[in-house]
C-alpha positions in Angstrom: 0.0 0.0 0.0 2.6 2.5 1.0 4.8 2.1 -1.7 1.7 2.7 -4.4 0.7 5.3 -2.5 3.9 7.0 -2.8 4.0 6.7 -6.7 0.9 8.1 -7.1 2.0 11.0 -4.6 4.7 11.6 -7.1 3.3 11.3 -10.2 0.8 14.1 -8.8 3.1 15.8 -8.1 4.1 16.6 -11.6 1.4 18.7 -12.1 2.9 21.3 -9.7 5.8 22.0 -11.5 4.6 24.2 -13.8 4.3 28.3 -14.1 1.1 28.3 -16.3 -1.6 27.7 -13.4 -4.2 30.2 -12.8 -5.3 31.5 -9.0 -9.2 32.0 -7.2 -9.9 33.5 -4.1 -12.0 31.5 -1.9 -13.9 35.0 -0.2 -10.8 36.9 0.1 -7.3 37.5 -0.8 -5.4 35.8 2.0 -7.6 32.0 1.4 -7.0 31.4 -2.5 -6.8 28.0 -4.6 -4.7 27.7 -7.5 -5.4 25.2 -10.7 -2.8 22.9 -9.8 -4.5 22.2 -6.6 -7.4 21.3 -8.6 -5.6 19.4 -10.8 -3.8 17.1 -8.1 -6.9 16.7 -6.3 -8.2 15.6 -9.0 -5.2 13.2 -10.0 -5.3 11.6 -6.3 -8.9 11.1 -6.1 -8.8 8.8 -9.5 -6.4 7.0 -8.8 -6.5 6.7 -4.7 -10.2 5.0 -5.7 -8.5 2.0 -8.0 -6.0 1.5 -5.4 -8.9 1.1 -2.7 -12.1 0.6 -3.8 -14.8 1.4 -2.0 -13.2 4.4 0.1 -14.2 7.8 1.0 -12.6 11.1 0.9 -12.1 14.2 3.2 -10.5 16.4 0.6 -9.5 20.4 0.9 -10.9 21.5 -2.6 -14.3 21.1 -3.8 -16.6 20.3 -1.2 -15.2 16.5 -1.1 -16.2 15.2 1.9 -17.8 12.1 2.4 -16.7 10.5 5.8 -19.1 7.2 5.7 -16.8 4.6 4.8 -14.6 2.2 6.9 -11.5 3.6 4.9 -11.2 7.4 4.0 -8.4 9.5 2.1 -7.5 12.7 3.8 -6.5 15.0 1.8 -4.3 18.1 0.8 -3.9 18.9 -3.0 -1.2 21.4 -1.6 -0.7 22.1 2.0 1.1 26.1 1.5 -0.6 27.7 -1.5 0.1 30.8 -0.9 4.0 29.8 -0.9 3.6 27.4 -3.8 1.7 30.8 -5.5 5.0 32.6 -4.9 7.6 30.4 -5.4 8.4 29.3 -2.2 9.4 26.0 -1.3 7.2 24.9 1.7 4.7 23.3 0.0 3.3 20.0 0.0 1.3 17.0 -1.3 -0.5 15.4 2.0 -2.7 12.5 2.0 -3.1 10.1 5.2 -5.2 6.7 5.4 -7.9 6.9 7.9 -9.1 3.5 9.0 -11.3 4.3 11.9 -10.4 6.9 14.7 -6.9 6.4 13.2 -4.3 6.8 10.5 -3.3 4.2 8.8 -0.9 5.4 6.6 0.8 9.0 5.3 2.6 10.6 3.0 4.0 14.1 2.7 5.7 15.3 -0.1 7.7 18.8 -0.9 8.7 18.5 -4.6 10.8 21.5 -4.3 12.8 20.8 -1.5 12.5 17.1 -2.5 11.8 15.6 0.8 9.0 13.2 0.9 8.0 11.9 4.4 5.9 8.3 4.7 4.6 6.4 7.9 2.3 3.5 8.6 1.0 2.6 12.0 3.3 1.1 14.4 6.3 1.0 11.1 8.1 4.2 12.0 8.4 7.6 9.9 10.8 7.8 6.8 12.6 10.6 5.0 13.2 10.0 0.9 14.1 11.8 -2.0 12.8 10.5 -4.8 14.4 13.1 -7.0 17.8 12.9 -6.7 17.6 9.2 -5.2 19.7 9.3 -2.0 18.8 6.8 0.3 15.7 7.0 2.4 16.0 7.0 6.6 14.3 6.8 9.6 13.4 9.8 11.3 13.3 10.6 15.0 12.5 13.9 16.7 15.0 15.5 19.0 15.9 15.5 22.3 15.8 19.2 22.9 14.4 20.5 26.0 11.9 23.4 26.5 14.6 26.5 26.5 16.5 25.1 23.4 13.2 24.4 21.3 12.7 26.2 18.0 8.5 26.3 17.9 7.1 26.7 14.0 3.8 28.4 14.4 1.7 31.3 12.6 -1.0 33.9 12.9 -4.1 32.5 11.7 -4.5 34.7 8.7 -8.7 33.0 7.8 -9.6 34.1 11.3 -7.8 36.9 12.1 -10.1 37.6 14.7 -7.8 35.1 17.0 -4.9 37.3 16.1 -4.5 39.2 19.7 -4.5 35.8 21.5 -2.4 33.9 19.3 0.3 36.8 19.3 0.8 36.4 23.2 0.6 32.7 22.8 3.7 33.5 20.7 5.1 35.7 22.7 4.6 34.0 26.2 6.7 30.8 24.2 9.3 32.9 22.7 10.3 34.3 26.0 11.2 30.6 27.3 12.0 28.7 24.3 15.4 29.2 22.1 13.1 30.9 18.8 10.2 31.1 16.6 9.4 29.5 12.9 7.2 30.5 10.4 7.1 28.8 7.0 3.4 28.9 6.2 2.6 25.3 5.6 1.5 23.0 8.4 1.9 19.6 7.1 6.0 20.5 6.9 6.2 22.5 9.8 5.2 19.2 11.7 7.5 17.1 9.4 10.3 19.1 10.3 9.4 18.6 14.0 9.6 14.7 13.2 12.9 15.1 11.4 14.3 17.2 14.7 14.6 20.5 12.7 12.2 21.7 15.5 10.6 20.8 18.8 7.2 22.3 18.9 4.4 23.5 16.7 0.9 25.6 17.6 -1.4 26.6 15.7 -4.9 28.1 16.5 -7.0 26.6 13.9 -6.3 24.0 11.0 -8.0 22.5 8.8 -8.2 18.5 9.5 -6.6 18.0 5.7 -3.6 20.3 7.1 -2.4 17.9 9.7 -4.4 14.6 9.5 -1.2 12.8 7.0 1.7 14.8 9.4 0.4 13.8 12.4 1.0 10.5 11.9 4.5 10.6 10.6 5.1 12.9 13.6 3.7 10.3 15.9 5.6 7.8 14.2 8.7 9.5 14.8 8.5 9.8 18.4 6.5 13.0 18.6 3.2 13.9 20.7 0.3 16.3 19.3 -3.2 17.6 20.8 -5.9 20.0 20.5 -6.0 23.7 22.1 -7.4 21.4 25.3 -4.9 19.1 25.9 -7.6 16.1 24.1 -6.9 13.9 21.1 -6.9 15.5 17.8 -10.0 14.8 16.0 -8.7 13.7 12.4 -11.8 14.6 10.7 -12.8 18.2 12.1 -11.2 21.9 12.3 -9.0 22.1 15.3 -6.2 23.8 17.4 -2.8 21.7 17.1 -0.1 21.8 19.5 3.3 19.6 18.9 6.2 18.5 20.6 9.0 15.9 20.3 8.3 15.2 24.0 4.9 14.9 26.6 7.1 17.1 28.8 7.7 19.8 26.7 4.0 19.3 25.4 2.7 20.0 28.4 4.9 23.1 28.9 3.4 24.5 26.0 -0.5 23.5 26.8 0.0 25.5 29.9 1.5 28.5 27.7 -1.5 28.1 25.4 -3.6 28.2 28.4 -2.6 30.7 30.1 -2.1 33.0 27.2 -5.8 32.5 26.2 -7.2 33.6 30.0 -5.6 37.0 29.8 
C-alpha cells in the first residue's frame, strides 16, 4: 500500500511544476486556490479510488467530503498555496489513510525541496528523496528540551479575529524557548518537527486535511500532538494543534496556550 501510495503522490506531483496555473480566491485574498490544486486533487482522487475501492474522501478543494466509509483518504492537493503561488518551497502534497479513529498510513511530499515523508502505524516515519535518489531513513524527533526548542507556528490569517490571542501565545513561548518559525505550511512545519529540525508546533486553527497525513509521521517518529485542550486530535474536524517531540515539553506549551488565552 505504502509504496503505491507513494508513486501516485509523485506522479501528482508533476502537475505542480509548472508556471502556467491560474489563482481564485475562496472570499478573500489571503484564502485562494490555484489550478494545480485542482488538478492534483483531481489526480489523487482517480487513482487513490483504483487502489482502494470502496473508500471515501475528506478532501480540501471542492466540497469532497464524504466521511461514511470504513477507509477514507484525507487530503491536501497542496498544503502552502500561498507559498507554492509565490515560489516558495514549503509546499506540499498530504494524503493520510484513515481507517477508523486512526491513521493508517501518510505521505507528505515537498517537490521542491524534494523531501518526501511516509509512515504506517506502528512501522516508523521515513525521509526520501525521490528526486535525486539518496537513500531513504528513519526519522526521529529530537531530544531538545523546552529553553532550546525552535516552535514553527503562525498567525491564523482566515480568522484573524484570534490574532491578539495567538500573538501572546507566541510571545509567552518565545520568551522561554530558544526561537520562533514560520514557513506557512502545516503539514511541513510538523514534518520538520519529526525530522528534529524543530521541537514544537501551535497553531490556533487547522483544517483537518492540514495535519491529519503529518500527524502521523510525527507520531511515528516519536512526537506527541493535541488540540488547544490538551484532548486527542480529532482527524476529521477543524482544530487547534499543538506539537512537541516530548509529553514534557507538550505539556509546557498546553500551559503557555492556556494561560495566554485567559488573559
Amino acid at each position: 500500500m505504502i509504496d503505491s501510495l507513494v508513486k501516485i503522490v509523485i506522479e501528482a506531483s508533476c502537475l505542480m511544476q509548472t508556471e502556467d496555473f491560474s489563482i481564485s480566491q475562496k472570499g478573500d485574498v489571503s484564502n485562494i486556490v490555484t489550478s494545480s490544486d485542482i488538478a492534483v486533487q483531481d489526480f489523487l482522487c482517480q487513482h487513490l479510488s483504483v487502489l482502494l475501492p470502496g473508500c471515501g474522501f475528506l478532501c480540501e478543494e471542492e466540497d469532497a467530503h464524504d466521511l461514511s466509509h470504513e477507509y477514507v483518504w484525507i487530503i491536501d492537493p497542496i498544503d502552502g498555496t500561498a507559498n507554492y503561488s509565490r515560489g516558495i518551497r514549503e509546499c506540499a502534497i498530504c494524503v493520510g489513510l484513515k481507517h477508523g479513529n486512526l491513521m493508517e498510513a501518510a505521505v507528505v511530499y515537498l517537490p521542491r525541496t524534494d523531501e518526501l515523508f511516509t509512515a504506517q502505524r506502528g512501522k516508523g516515519a521515513f525521509l526520501h528523496h525521490p528526486q535525486s535518489g539518496k537513500p531513504s531513513k528513519p526519522i526521529h524527533v529530537s531530544n531538545r528540551p523546552f529553553a532550546d526548542s525552535i516552535m514553527c507556528t503562525a498567525l491564523p490569517v482566515y480568522h484573524k479575529e484570534y490574532a491578539n490571542v495567538c500573538a501572546r501565545i507566541i510571545r509567552d513561548v518565545f520568551l522561554q524557548c530558544n526561537d520562533i518559525r514560520r514557513f506557512g505550511a502545516a503539514a511541513a512545519e510538523l514534518c520538520y518537527l519529526a525530522m528534529g529540525r524543530c521541537e514544537m508546533y501551535f497553531e490556533y486553527l487547522l483544517s483537518p486535511w492540514d495535519f491529519a497525513a503529518a500527524s502521523l509521521i510525527l507520531e511515528e517518529a516519536g512526537g506527541v500532538l493535541c488540540n488547544r485542550e490538551g484532548q486527542p486530535l480529532d482527524k476529521t474536524k477543524p482544530s487547534g494543534c499543538l506539537a512537541a517531540n516530548s509529553q514534557e515539553n507538550l505539556n509546557r506549551l498546553i500551559k503557555c496556550v492556556a494561560g495566554a488565552a485567559l488573559i
